[in-house]
C-alpha positions as CSV (number, residue, x, y, z in Angstrom):
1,X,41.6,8.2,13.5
2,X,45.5,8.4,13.5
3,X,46.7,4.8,12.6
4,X,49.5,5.3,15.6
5,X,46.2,4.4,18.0
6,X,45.6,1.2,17.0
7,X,46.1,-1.3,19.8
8,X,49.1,-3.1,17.4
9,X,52.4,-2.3,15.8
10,X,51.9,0.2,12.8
11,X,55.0,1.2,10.6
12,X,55.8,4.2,8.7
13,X,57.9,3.5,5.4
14,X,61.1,4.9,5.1
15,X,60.3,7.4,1.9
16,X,64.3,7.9,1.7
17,X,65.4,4.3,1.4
18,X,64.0,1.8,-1.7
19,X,60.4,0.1,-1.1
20,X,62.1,-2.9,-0.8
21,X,63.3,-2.1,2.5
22,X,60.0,-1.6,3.9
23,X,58.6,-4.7,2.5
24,X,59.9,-8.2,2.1
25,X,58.5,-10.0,-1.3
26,X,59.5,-12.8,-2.8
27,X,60.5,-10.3,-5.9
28,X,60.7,-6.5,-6.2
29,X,59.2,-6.8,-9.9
30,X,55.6,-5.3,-10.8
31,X,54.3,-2.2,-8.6
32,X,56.2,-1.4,-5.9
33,X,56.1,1.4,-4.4
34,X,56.1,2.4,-0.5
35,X,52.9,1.8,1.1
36,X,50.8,4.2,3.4
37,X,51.7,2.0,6.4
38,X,52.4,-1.6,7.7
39,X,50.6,-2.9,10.1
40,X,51.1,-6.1,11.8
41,X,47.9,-7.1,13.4
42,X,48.2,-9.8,16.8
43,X,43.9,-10.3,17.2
44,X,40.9,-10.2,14.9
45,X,39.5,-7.3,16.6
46,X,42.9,-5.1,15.6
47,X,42.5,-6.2,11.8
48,X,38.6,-5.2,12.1
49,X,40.4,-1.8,13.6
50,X,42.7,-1.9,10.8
51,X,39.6,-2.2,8.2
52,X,37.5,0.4,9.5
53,X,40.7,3.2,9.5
54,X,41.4,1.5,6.1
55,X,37.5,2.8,4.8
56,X,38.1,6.2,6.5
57,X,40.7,7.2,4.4
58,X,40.1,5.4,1.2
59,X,43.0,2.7,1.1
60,X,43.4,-0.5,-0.4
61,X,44.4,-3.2,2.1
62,X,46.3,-6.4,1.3
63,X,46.7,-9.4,3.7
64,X,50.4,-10.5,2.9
65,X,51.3,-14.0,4.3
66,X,54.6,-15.2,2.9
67,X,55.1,-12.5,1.0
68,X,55.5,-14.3,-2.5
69,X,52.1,-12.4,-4.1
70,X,54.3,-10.0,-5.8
71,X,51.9,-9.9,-9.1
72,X,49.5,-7.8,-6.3
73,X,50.3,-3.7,-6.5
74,X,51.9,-1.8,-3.6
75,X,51.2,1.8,-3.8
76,X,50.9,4.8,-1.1
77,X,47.1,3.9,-1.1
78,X,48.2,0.5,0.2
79,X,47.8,-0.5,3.8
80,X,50.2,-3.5,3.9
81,X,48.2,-5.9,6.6
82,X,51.3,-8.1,7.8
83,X,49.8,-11.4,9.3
84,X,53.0,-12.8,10.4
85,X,51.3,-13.3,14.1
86,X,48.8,-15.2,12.6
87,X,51.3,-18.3,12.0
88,X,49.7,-20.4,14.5
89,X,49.5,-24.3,13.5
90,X,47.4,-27.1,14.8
91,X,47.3,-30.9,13.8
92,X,43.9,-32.3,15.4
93,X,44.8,-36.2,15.4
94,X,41.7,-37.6,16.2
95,X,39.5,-35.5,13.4
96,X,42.4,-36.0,10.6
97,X,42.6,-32.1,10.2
98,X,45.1,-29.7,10.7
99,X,44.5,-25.4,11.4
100,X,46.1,-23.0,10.0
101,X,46.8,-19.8,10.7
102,X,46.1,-16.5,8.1
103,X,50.1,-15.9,8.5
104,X,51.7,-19.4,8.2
105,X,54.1,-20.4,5.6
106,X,54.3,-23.6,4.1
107,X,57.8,-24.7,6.1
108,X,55.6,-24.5,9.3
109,X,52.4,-26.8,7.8
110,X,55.0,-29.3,6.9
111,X,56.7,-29.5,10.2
112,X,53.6,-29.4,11.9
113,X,52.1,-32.2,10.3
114,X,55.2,-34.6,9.6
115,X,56.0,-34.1,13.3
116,X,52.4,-35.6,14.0
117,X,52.9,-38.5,10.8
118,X,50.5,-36.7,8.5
119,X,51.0,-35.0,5.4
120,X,48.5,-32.9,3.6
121,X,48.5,-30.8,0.3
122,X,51.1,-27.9,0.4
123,X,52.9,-25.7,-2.1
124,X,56.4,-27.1,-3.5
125,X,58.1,-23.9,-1.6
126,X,58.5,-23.9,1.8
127,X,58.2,-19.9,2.0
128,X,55.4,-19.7,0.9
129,X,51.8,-18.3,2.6
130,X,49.6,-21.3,3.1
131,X,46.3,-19.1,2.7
132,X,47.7,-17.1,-0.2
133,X,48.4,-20.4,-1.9
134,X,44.9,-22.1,-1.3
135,X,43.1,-18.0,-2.9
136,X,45.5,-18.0,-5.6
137,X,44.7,-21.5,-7.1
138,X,46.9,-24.0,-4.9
139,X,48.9,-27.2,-6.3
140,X,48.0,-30.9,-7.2
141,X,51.2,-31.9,-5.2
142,X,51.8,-35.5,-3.8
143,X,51.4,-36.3,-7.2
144,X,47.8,-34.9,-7.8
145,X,46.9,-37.8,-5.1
146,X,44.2,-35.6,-3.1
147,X,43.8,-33.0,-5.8
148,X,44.6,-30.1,-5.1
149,X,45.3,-27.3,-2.4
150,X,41.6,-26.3,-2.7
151,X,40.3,-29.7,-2.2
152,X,41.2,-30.4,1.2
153,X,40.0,-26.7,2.6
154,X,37.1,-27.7,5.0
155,X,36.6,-24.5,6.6
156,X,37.6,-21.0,6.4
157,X,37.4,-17.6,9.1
158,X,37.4,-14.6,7.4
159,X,37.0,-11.0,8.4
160,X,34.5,-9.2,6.1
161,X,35.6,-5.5,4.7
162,X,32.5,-4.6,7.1
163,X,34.4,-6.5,10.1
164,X,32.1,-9.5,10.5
165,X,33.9,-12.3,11.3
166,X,32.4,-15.4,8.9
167,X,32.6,-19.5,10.0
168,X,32.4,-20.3,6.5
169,X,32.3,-24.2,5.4
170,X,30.5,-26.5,2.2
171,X,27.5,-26.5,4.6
172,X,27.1,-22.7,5.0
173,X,24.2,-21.1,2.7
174,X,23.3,-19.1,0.3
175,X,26.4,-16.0,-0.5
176,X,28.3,-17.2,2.7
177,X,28.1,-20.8,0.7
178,X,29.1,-19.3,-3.0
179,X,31.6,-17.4,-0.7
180,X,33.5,-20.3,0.7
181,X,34.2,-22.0,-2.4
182,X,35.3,-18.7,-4.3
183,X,38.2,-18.7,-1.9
184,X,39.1,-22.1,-2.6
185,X,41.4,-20.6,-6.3
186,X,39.8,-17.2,-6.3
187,X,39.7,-15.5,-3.3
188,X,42.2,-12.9,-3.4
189,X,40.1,-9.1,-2.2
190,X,37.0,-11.1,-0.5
191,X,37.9,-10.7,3.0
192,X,41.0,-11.3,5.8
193,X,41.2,-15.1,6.1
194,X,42.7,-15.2,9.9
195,X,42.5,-19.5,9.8
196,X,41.5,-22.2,7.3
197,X,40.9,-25.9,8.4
198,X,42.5,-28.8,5.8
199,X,42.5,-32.6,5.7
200,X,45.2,-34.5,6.7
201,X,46.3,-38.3,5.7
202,X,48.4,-40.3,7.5
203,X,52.0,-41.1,6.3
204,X,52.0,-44.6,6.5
205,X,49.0,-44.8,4.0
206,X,51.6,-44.2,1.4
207,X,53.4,-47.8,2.1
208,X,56.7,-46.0,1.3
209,X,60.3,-47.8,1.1
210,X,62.9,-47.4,3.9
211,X,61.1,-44.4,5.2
212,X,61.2,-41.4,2.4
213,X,59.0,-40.7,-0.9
214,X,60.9,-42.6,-4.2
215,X,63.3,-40.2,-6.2
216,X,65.0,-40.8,-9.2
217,X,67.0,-38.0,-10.7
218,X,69.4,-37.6,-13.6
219,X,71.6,-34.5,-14.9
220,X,72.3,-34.4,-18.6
221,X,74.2,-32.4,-20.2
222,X,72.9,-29.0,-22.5
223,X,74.1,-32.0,-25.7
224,X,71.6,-34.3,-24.5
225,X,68.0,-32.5,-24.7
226,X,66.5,-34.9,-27.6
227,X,67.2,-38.0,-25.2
228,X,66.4,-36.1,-21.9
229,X,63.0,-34.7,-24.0
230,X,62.2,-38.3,-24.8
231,X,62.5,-40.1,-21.8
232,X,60.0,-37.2,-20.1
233,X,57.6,-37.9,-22.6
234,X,57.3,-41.6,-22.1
235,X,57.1,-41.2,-18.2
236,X,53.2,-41.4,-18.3
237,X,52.5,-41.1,-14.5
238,X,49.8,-43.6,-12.9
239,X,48.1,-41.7,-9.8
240,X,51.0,-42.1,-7.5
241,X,54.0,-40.4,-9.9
242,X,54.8,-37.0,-10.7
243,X,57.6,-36.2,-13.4
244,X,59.6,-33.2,-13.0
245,X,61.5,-31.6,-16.2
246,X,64.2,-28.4,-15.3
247,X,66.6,-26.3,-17.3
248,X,69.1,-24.5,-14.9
249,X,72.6,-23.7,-15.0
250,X,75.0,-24.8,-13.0
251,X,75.2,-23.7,-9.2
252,X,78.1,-21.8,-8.3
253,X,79.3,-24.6,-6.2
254,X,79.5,-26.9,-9.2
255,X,82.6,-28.3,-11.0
256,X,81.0,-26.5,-13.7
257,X,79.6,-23.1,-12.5
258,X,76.7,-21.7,-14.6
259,X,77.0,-24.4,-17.3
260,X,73.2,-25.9,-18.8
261,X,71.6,-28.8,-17.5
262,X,69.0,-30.7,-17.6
263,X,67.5,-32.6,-14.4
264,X,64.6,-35.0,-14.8
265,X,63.7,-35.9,-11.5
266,X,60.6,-38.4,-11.0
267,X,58.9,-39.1,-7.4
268,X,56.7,-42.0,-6.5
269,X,54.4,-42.0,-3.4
270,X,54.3,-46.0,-2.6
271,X,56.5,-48.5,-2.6
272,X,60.1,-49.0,-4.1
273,X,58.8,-52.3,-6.2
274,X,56.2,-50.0,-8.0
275,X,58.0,-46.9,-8.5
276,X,61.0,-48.9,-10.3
277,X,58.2,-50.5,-12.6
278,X,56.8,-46.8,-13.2
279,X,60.0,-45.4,-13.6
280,X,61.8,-47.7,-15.9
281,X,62.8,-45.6,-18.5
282,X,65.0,-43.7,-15.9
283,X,66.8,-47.2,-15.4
284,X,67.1,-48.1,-19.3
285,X,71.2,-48.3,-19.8
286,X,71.5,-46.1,-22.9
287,X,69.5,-43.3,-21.5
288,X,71.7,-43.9,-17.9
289,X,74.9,-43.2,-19.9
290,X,74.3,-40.2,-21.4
291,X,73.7,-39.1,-17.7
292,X,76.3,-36.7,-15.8
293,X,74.4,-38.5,-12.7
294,X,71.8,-40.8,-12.0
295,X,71.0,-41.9,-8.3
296,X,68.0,-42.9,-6.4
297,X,67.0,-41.6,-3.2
298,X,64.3,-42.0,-0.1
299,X,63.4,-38.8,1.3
300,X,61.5,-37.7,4.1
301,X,58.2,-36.2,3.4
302,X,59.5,-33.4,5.9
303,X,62.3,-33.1,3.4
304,X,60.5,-32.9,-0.2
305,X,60.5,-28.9,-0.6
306,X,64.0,-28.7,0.9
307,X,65.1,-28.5,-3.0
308,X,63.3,-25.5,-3.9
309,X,64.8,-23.4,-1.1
310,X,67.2,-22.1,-3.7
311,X,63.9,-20.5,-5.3
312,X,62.8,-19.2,-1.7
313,X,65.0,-15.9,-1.8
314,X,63.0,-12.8,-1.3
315,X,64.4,-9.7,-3.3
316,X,66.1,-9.3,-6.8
317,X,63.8,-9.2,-10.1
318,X,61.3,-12.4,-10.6
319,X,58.5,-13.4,-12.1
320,X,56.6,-17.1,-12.1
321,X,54.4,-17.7,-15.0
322,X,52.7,-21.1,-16.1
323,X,50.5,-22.5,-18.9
324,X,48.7,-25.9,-18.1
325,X,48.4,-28.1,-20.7
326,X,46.9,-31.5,-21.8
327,X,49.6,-32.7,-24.3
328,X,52.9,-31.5,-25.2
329,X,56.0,-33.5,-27.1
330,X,59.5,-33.2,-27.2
331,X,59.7,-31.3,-30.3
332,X,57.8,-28.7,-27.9
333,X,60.3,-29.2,-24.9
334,X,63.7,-28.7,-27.5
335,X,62.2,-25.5,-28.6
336,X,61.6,-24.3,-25.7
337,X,64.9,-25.0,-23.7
338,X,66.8,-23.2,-27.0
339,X,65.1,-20.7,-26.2
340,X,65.5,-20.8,-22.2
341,X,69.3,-21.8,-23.6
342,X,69.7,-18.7,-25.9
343,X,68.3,-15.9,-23.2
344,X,70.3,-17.3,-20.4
345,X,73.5,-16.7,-22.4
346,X,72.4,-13.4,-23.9
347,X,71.3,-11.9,-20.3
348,X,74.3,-12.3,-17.9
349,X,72.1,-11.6,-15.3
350,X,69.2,-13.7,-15.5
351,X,71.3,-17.5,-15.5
352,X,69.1,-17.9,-12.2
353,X,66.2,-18.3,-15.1
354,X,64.5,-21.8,-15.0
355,X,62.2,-23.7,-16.9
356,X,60.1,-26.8,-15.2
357,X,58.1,-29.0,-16.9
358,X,55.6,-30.9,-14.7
359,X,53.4,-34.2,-15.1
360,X,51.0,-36.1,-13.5
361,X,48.2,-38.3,-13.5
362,X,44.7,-36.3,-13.7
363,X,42.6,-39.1,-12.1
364,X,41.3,-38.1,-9.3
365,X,41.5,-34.5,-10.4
366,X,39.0,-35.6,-13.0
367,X,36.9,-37.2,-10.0
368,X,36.6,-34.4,-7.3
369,X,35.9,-32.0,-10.8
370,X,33.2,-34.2,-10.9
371,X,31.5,-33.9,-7.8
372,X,29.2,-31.2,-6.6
373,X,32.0,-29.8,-3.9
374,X,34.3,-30.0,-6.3
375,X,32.7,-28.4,-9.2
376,X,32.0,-25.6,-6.7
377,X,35.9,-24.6,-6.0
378,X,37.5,-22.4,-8.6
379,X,39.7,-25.0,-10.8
380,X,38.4,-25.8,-14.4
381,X,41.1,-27.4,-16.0
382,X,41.7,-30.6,-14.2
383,X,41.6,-32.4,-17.5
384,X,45.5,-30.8,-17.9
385,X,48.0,-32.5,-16.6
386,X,51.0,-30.9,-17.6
387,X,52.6,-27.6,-15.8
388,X,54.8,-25.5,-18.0
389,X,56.2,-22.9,-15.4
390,X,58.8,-20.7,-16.5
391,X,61.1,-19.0,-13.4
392,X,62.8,-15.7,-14.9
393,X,65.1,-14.6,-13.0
394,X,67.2,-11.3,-13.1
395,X,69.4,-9.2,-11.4
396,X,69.1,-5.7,-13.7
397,X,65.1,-4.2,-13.9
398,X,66.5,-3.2,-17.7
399,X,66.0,-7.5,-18.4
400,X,62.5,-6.8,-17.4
401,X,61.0,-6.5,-20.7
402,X,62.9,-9.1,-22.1
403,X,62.1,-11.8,-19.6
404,X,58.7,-10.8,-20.3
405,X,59.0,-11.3,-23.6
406,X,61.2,-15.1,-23.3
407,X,57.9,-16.1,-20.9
408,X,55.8,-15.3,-23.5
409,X,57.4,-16.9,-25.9
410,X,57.6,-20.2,-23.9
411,X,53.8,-20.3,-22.9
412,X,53.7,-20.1,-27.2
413,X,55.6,-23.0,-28.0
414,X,53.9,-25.1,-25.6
415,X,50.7,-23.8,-26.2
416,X,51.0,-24.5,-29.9
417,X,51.7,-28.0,-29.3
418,X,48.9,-28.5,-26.7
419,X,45.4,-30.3,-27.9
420,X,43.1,-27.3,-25.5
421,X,42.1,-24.9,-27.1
422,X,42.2,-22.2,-24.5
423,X,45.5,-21.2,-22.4
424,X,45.1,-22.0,-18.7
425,X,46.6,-21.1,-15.8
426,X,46.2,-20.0,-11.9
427,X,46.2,-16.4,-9.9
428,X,49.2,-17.0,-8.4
429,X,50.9,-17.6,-11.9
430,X,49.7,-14.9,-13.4
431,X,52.4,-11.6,-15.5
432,X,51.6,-8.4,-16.9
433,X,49.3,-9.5,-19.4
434,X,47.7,-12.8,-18.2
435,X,43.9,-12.3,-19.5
436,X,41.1,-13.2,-16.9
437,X,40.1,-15.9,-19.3
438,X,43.2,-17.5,-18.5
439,X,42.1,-18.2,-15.2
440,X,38.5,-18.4,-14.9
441,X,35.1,-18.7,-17.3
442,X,33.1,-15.8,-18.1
443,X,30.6,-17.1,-15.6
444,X,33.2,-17.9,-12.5
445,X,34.2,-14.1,-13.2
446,X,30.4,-12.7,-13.2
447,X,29.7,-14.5,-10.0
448,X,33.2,-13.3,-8.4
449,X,32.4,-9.7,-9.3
450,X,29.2,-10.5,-8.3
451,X,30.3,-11.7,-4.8
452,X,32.9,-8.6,-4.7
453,X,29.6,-5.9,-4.5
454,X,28.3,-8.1,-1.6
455,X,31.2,-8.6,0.6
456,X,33.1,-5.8,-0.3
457,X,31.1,-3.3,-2.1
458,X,33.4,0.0,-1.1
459,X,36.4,-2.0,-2.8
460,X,38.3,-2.3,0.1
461,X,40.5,-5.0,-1.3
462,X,42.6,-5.5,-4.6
463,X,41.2,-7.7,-6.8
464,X,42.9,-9.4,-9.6
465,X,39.6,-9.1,-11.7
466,X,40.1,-5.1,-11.4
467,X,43.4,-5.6,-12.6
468,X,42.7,-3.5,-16.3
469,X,41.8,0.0,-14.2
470,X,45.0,0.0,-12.0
């Protein structure tokens, strides 16, 4: 079977130009090299065409959404499955649930939903894949309020390596049940997700201020990282806050192009008369007038991840790594933005590097890891509610190794300042030598395996727990 006969549109890379122009990612770091084709599939019964010629001639298919998985090998076994058709969004009022599509990004969740006046949990870039963000672990955004990504998945249709087509859910049985929930953080190489069902929650449940989510930002100065450090450290978030650290430099368009800064940035989902009270230490005068700029805002919940577009640009060398943590301090948060300070000045070419630090409350984390459901879904570190995530950023591959290196040396400091005892973090934050412990037990990575022989025993997929024989 020639893959020009399938009943959708197939391409053949261009072996004379760079991968890159064949495929879109997020970053052109990590294996890239042209795949065997591309195929952009419009129905379930071409991707179950797409399988079967996939088995015949022994290649490795990979469902891309938004294209930010760029930790996931393209070779010329690849068959790049391109679900871009798949983007279709629904917002079911009456049931409080919205559909989603096995192609849509996280821009078109959010518009779907706000357009309705419901939010639900989404990744904090609107780019994005929506299904590759739920497999690779998914976000306690909204401040951690619903828990996470995984949390609010209540049913999933997936496309077997064997073709059959799977209604999966918490009530289905036996595998198909242990299935289910291995897609909620894991599920990268089980099977073709074409649609996943989530909650929803209606925007007015958030009793926000003049329309918009709470915001209070200030910019110091590189001189001012002991106060800046400080002031993070006493912003202990109640369920409704999250506290945002960043070292950047200076956008082009600043009075001060490329120079450091600091940008603590806190957002409260309720009223204006609580977030103040919870946010104080962003008010206090001394720790105001060391500012470059303080302000308050009330944005849109359409409008929250219209901040990270800067971060959304597919191409150039990038890598996202994170470590989540239970404790840190600002001795902790000085060392590492010397050293964020001192690679950003030695490599010309990565001053796009950042460093965020995120915070917030792990209450109802700490519930729904409590339940039966939410034991089930693959997340075991809800006790940590800090996010170290270091962005590198460069524009020569001869900085790869040492961006490599400045992550690892981040994830050290904080580690080494954190009360767990073993490093944590999710698939879709792992680098070149995140170990599997890192992101599930021994016994979550027996039963994936496990569940890897039954649904795809020929290895049609790429699977992150193969990762050691690429």
């Amino acid at each position: 079977m020639d893959p020009a006969h399938l009943n959708c549109a197939v391409h053949t890379p261009d072996l004379s130009a760079p991968p890159s122009h064949s495929i879109s990612r997020w970053s052109d770091t990590g294996i890239l090299d042209h795949p065997a084709s591309i195929i952009i599939p419009e129905t379930e019964d071409d991707i179950r065409a797409v399988l079967e010629y996939a088995g015949k001639n022994r290649l490795t298919v990979f469902p891309a959404g938004g294209g930010h998985g760029s930790f996931v090998p393209i070779t010329s076994k690849t068959l790049y499955l391109d679900m871009k058709k798949f983007d279709k969004v629904h917002v079911d009022t009456d049931s409080a649930t919205v559909t989603v599509g096995g192609g849509a990004t996280t821009k078109q969740l959010i518009q779907e939903c706000t357009s309705h006046g419901f939010y639900t949990t989404w990744a904090n870039s609107q780019a994005v894949g929506v299904v590759g963000s739920i497999l690779g672990g998914g976000n306690p955004t909204m401040a951690g309020l619903h828990g996470m990504m995984i949390d609010n998945v209540l049913s999933a249709r997936l496309i077997t390596a064997g073709g059959k087509i799977l209604e999966l859910s918490p009530s289905s049985k036996g595998d198909e049940f242990a299935l289910f929930h291995a897609l909620c953080g894991a599920g990268n190489g089980l099977g073709v997700i074409t649609s996943l069902t989530m909650r929803i929650y209606p925007i007015s449940g958030l009793q926000l201020s003049h329309d918009g989510v709470f915001i209070r930002r200030l910019i110091f100065p590189a001189l001012m990282i002991d106060l800046a450090a400080t002031a993070f450290s006493k912003l202990q978030p109640p369920p409704c806050l999250a506290a945002v650290m960043i070292c950047a430099r200076a956008p082009p368009t600043a009075p001060k192009p490329g120079a450091p800064m600091i940008i603590l940035t806190a957002t409260y989902y309720g009223p204006a008369e609580e977030a103040e009270r919870a946010t104080s230490v962003l008010f206090d005068e001394e720790v105001v007038s060391k500012a470059i700029n303080a302000q308050t805002e009330f944005t849109p919940v359409a409008q929250l991840n219209d901040a990270s577009a800067p971060f959304d640009t597919h191409g150039d060398f990038k890598n996202i790594q994170s470590t989540w943590m239970k404790t840190t301090n600002p001795e902790a948060i000085k060392s590492a933005f010397e050293k964020w300070l001192e690679y950003t000045t030695k490599h010309e070419d990565a001053k796009r590097t950042a460093l965020v630090l995120s915070s917030f409350n792990t209450r109802r984390q700490m519930e729904i890891g409590a339940s039966p459901e939410g034991h089930a879904r693959y997340f075991d570190h809800r006790d940590r509610g800090l996010v170290a995530i270091i962005i590198t950023w460069f524009g020569s591959e001869d900085t790869a190794s040492a961006a490599a290196a400045f992550a690892e040396d981040i994830k050290m400091v904080y580690e080494e300042h954190d009360s767990s005892s073993t490093p944590r973090t999710i698939l879709n934050n792992i680098g070149p030598t995140t170990q599997l412990s890192e992101l599930h037990t021994e016994e979550r990575i027996r039963e994936l395996k496990r569940l890897g022989g039954i649904w795809d025993p020929l290895g049609l997929f790429w699977k992150p727990w193969n990762r050691d024989s690429e």
